[in-house]
N, C-alpha and C positions, 0 to 999 in steps of 0.2 A: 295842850301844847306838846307833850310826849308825845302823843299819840301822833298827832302830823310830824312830828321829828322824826318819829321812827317809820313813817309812811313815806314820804320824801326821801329817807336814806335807804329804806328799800327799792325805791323806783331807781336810784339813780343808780345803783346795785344792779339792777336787773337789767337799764339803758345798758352799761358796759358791759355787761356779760353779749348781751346781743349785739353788741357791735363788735368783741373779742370772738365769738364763737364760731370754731372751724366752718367752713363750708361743706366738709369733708374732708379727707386725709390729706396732710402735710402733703406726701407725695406725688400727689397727682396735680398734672398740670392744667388748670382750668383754661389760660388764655396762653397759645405757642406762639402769639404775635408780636409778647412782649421778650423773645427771647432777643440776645446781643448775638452779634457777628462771631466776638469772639469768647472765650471761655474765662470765667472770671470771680472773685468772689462777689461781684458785684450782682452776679446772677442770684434769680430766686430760686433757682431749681438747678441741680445738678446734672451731670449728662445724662444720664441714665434717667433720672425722672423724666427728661425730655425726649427720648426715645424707648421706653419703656412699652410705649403706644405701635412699636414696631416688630411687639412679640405674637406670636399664636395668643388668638382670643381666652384660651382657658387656660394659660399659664397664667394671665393678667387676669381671672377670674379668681385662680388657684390663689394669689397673691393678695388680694381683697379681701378673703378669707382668712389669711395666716399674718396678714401683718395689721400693728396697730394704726387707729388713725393719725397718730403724732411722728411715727417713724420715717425717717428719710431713708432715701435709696443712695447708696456710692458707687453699686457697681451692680452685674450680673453677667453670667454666662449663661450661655445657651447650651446644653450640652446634647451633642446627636446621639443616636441611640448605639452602645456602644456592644458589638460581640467579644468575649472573652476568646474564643475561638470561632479559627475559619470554618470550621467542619460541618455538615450538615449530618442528618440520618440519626443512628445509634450517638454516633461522636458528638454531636451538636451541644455548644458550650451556654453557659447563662449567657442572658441578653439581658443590657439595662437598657432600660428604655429612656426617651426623649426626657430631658431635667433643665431645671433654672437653678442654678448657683446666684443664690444673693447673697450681698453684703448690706447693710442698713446700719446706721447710726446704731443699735442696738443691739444687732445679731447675726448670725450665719446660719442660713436659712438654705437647703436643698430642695426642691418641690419635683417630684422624678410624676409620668404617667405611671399611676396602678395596672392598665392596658393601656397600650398603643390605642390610638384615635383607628377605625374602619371606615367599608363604608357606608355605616349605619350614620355618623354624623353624633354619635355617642359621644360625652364627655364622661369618662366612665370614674373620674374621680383622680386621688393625688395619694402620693405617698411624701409626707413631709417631717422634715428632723431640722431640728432648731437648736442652737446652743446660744448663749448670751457671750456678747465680748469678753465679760470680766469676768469669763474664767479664759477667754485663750492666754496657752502660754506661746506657742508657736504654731505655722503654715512651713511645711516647705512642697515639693512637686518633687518624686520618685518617679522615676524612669520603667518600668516595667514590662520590656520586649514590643507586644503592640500597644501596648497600653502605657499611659501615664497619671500617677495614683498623687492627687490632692489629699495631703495628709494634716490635720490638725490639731495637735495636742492642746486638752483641756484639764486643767487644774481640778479636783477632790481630794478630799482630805485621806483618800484611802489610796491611791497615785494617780498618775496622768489617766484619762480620759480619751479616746481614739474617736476622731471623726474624719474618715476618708469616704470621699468622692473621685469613682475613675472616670476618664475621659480617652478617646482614640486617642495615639502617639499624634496623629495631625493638630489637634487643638492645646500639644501643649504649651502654645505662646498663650493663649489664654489661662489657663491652669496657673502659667509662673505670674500674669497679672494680678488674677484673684491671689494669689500666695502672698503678692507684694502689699495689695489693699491689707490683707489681713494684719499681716507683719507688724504694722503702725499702734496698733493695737496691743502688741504684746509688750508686757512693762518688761522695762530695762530691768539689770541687776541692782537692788541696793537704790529705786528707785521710789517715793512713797507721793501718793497723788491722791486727790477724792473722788470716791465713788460713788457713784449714780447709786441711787437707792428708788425706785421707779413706786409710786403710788397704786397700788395692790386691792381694789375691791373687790368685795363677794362674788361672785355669779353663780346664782343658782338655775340654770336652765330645766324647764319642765324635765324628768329622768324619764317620759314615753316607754316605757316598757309594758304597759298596760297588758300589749297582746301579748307577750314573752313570759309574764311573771306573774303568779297571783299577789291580794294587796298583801297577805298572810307573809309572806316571801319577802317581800319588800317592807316592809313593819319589822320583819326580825334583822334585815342587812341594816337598818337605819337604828335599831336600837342598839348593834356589835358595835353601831360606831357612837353612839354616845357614852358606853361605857368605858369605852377605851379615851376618852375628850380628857387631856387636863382641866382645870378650872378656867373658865376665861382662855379656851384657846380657841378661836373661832375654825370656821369651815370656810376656805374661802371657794373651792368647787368641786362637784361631788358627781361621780357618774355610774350608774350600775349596767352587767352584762350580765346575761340570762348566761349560769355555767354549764351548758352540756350536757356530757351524760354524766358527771362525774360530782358535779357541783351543781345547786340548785341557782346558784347565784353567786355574784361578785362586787364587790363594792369598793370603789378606790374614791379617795378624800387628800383632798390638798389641804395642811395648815399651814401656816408661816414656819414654821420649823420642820415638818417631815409631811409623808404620804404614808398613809394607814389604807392597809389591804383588809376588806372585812368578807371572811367566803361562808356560804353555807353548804358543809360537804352531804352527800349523799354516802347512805350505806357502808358509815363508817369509813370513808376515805379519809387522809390527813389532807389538810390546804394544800394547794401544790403554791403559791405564794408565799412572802414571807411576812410576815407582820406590820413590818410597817418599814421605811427607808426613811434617815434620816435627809436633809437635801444635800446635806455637805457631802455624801457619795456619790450622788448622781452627776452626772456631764452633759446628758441633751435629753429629749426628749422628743419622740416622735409617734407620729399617727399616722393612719392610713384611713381617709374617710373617702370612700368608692361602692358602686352600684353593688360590688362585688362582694363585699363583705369588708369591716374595720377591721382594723387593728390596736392597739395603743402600748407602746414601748415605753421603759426607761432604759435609758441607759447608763451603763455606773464606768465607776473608774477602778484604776488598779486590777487586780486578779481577775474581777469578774466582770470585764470589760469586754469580752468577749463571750455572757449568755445573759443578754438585758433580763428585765421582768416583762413578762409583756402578757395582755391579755386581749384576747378576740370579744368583736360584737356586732351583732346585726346592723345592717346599716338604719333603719329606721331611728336606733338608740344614736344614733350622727353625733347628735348638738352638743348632751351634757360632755362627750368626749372631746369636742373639738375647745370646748369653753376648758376645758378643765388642761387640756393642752396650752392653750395661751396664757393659761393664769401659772403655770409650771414653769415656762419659760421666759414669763417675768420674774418668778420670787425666785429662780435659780439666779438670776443677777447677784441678789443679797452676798457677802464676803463670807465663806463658811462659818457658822455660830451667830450670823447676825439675821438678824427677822428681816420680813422686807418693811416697809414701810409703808401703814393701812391709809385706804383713802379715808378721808374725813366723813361722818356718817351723813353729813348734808349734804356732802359733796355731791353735783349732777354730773352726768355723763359726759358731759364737753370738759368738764375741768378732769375726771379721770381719766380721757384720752388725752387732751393737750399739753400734761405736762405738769409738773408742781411748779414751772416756773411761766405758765402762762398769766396774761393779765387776769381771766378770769378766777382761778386757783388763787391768784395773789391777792384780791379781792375779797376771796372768801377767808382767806388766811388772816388778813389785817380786818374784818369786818367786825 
């Protein structure tokens, strides 16, 4: 009689998981026919999820990629491609190129083109920087000649954090919108509220460096990092770069508490890295995953807010960089000195995207 007890409570366990479980992301609109006239909270979906469908094809690719299946949309700009200067020739100023300014229940997300679109029909990739709300302290919009500069100060325990976005002097009614969505977000003086603590699993994506690295190479970057492991502090995502001419190798690892740099120098070079970052210095964190060649950034706060850590990688090595990008800009949520909060080890994939407070989560949690 256990035995069907516990067979029967597992089925009806598993009816609910499958009748709670995402279709796919929060944000996307499956049926636009059940939208209302007018705008409401009675809506399932917000504006911007409802027209989100009215961007360039691989911004809304770009976006699939970078954001979670649980995340909602509040807002976005479109931003055109902007020149610093009018000059052509010798004089010719930097150009940013065509971007998506999002705002999300979660985050402040930039998604800019690594190249302009040709006419080859190339999506040649994104360059994306991500900060979590619960460190903004402020948004405002600076004025600057043709230009107007999206500025957003982010809290670390070493000081404020910089995260600016320019846009043409023409779109700065938009610029002062996104400033105003952000705004909401930022805690009052002397005000005290609960913080999201987001459920944090492992991901370890294959590290594909096969053709970049011998295993010899890769044995000694995986054993730098388990030397360096406290007792019981897990790995939650791990990505290596083939280093150049100067390094054999590079290895960055995300725990709940820091990012450990592990390098193999060549020819008696010193790492040009630093050992490891705790999270409470960092501010955002961004990648550049494009035909062209990766990237992968942090960014810090206070003094050295202006020469992130960053390290280059072939784009074949993509995945473990871009997994190890999302699992950074969740555990950056955490308040500095507090871990994030691990998924449960049975926890399935629909309960780590949907939330700790969906039914199926809840289910596993009272089970």
């Amino acid at each position: 009689m256990a035995c069907i007890r516990d067979a029967r409570r597992a089925y009806r366990l598993a009816a609910a998981h499958r009748e709670n479980a995402p279709r796919g992301p929060l944000w996307e609109v499956h049926d636009r026919a059940l939208r209302r006239g007018d705008a409401s909270e009675a809506e399932l979906h917000t504006e911007a999820e409802y027209t989100v469908y009215a961007l360039p094809y691989r911004f809304q690719k770009y976006a699939r990629e970078c954001l979670l299946p649980g995340e909602r949309l509040l807002g976005y700009v479109l931003r055109s491609p902007v020149r610093a200067g009018g000059a052509w020739g010798l004089g010719r100023q930097r150009v940013a190129h065509e971007a998506l300014v999002v705002v999300t229940a979660q985050q402040v997300l930039l998604l800019a083109d690594a190249l302009p679109p040709d006419s080859t029909l190339v999506h040649w990739g994104y360059v994306a920087r991500a900060a979590p709300l619960e460190r903004l302290l402020d948004a405002t919009v600076r004025p600057d000649g043709k230009l107007v500069w999206l500025e957003i100060v982010l809290a670390t325990a070493t000081g404020p954090g910089r995260f600016r976005v320019e846009f043409a002097a023409e779109q700065g009614a938009s610029a002062e919108q996104m400033a105003e969505v952000l705004q909401r977000f930022a805690p009052a003086r002397n005000e005290r509220r609960l913080l999201r603590r987001y459920a944090v699993a492992p991901s370890h994506e294959p590290l594909a460096v096969e053709a970049f690295l011998d295993a010899e190479t890769v044995d000694g970057l995986e054993a730098g990092l388990h030397e360096r492991l406290a007792d019981g502090e897990p790995v939650l995502a791990r990505a290596i770069a083939p280093g150049g001419s100067r390094r054999a190798g590079q290895l960055l690892a995300a725990t709940p508490r820091r990012v450990l740099v592990v390098e193999l120098a060549l020819d008696g070079q010193r790492p040009a890295l630093p050992d490891e970052l705790p999270l409470h210095v960092l501010a955002a964190v961004e990648i550049q995953n494009a035909l062209i060649g990766g990237r992968f950034r942090l960014w810090l706060g206070g003094q050295d807010a202006s020469a992130p850590l960053e390290v280059g990688f072939p784009y074949p090595v993509a995945n473990p960089f871009q997994s190890l990008f999302l699992t950074l800009r969740q555990i950056l949520a955490a308040p500095p000195g507090a871990p994030p909060r691990l998924a449960l080890p049975g926890a399935t994939e629909s309960d780590r995207q949907a939330g700790p407070t969906s039914p199926a989560a809840i289910h596993k949690l009272v089970g």
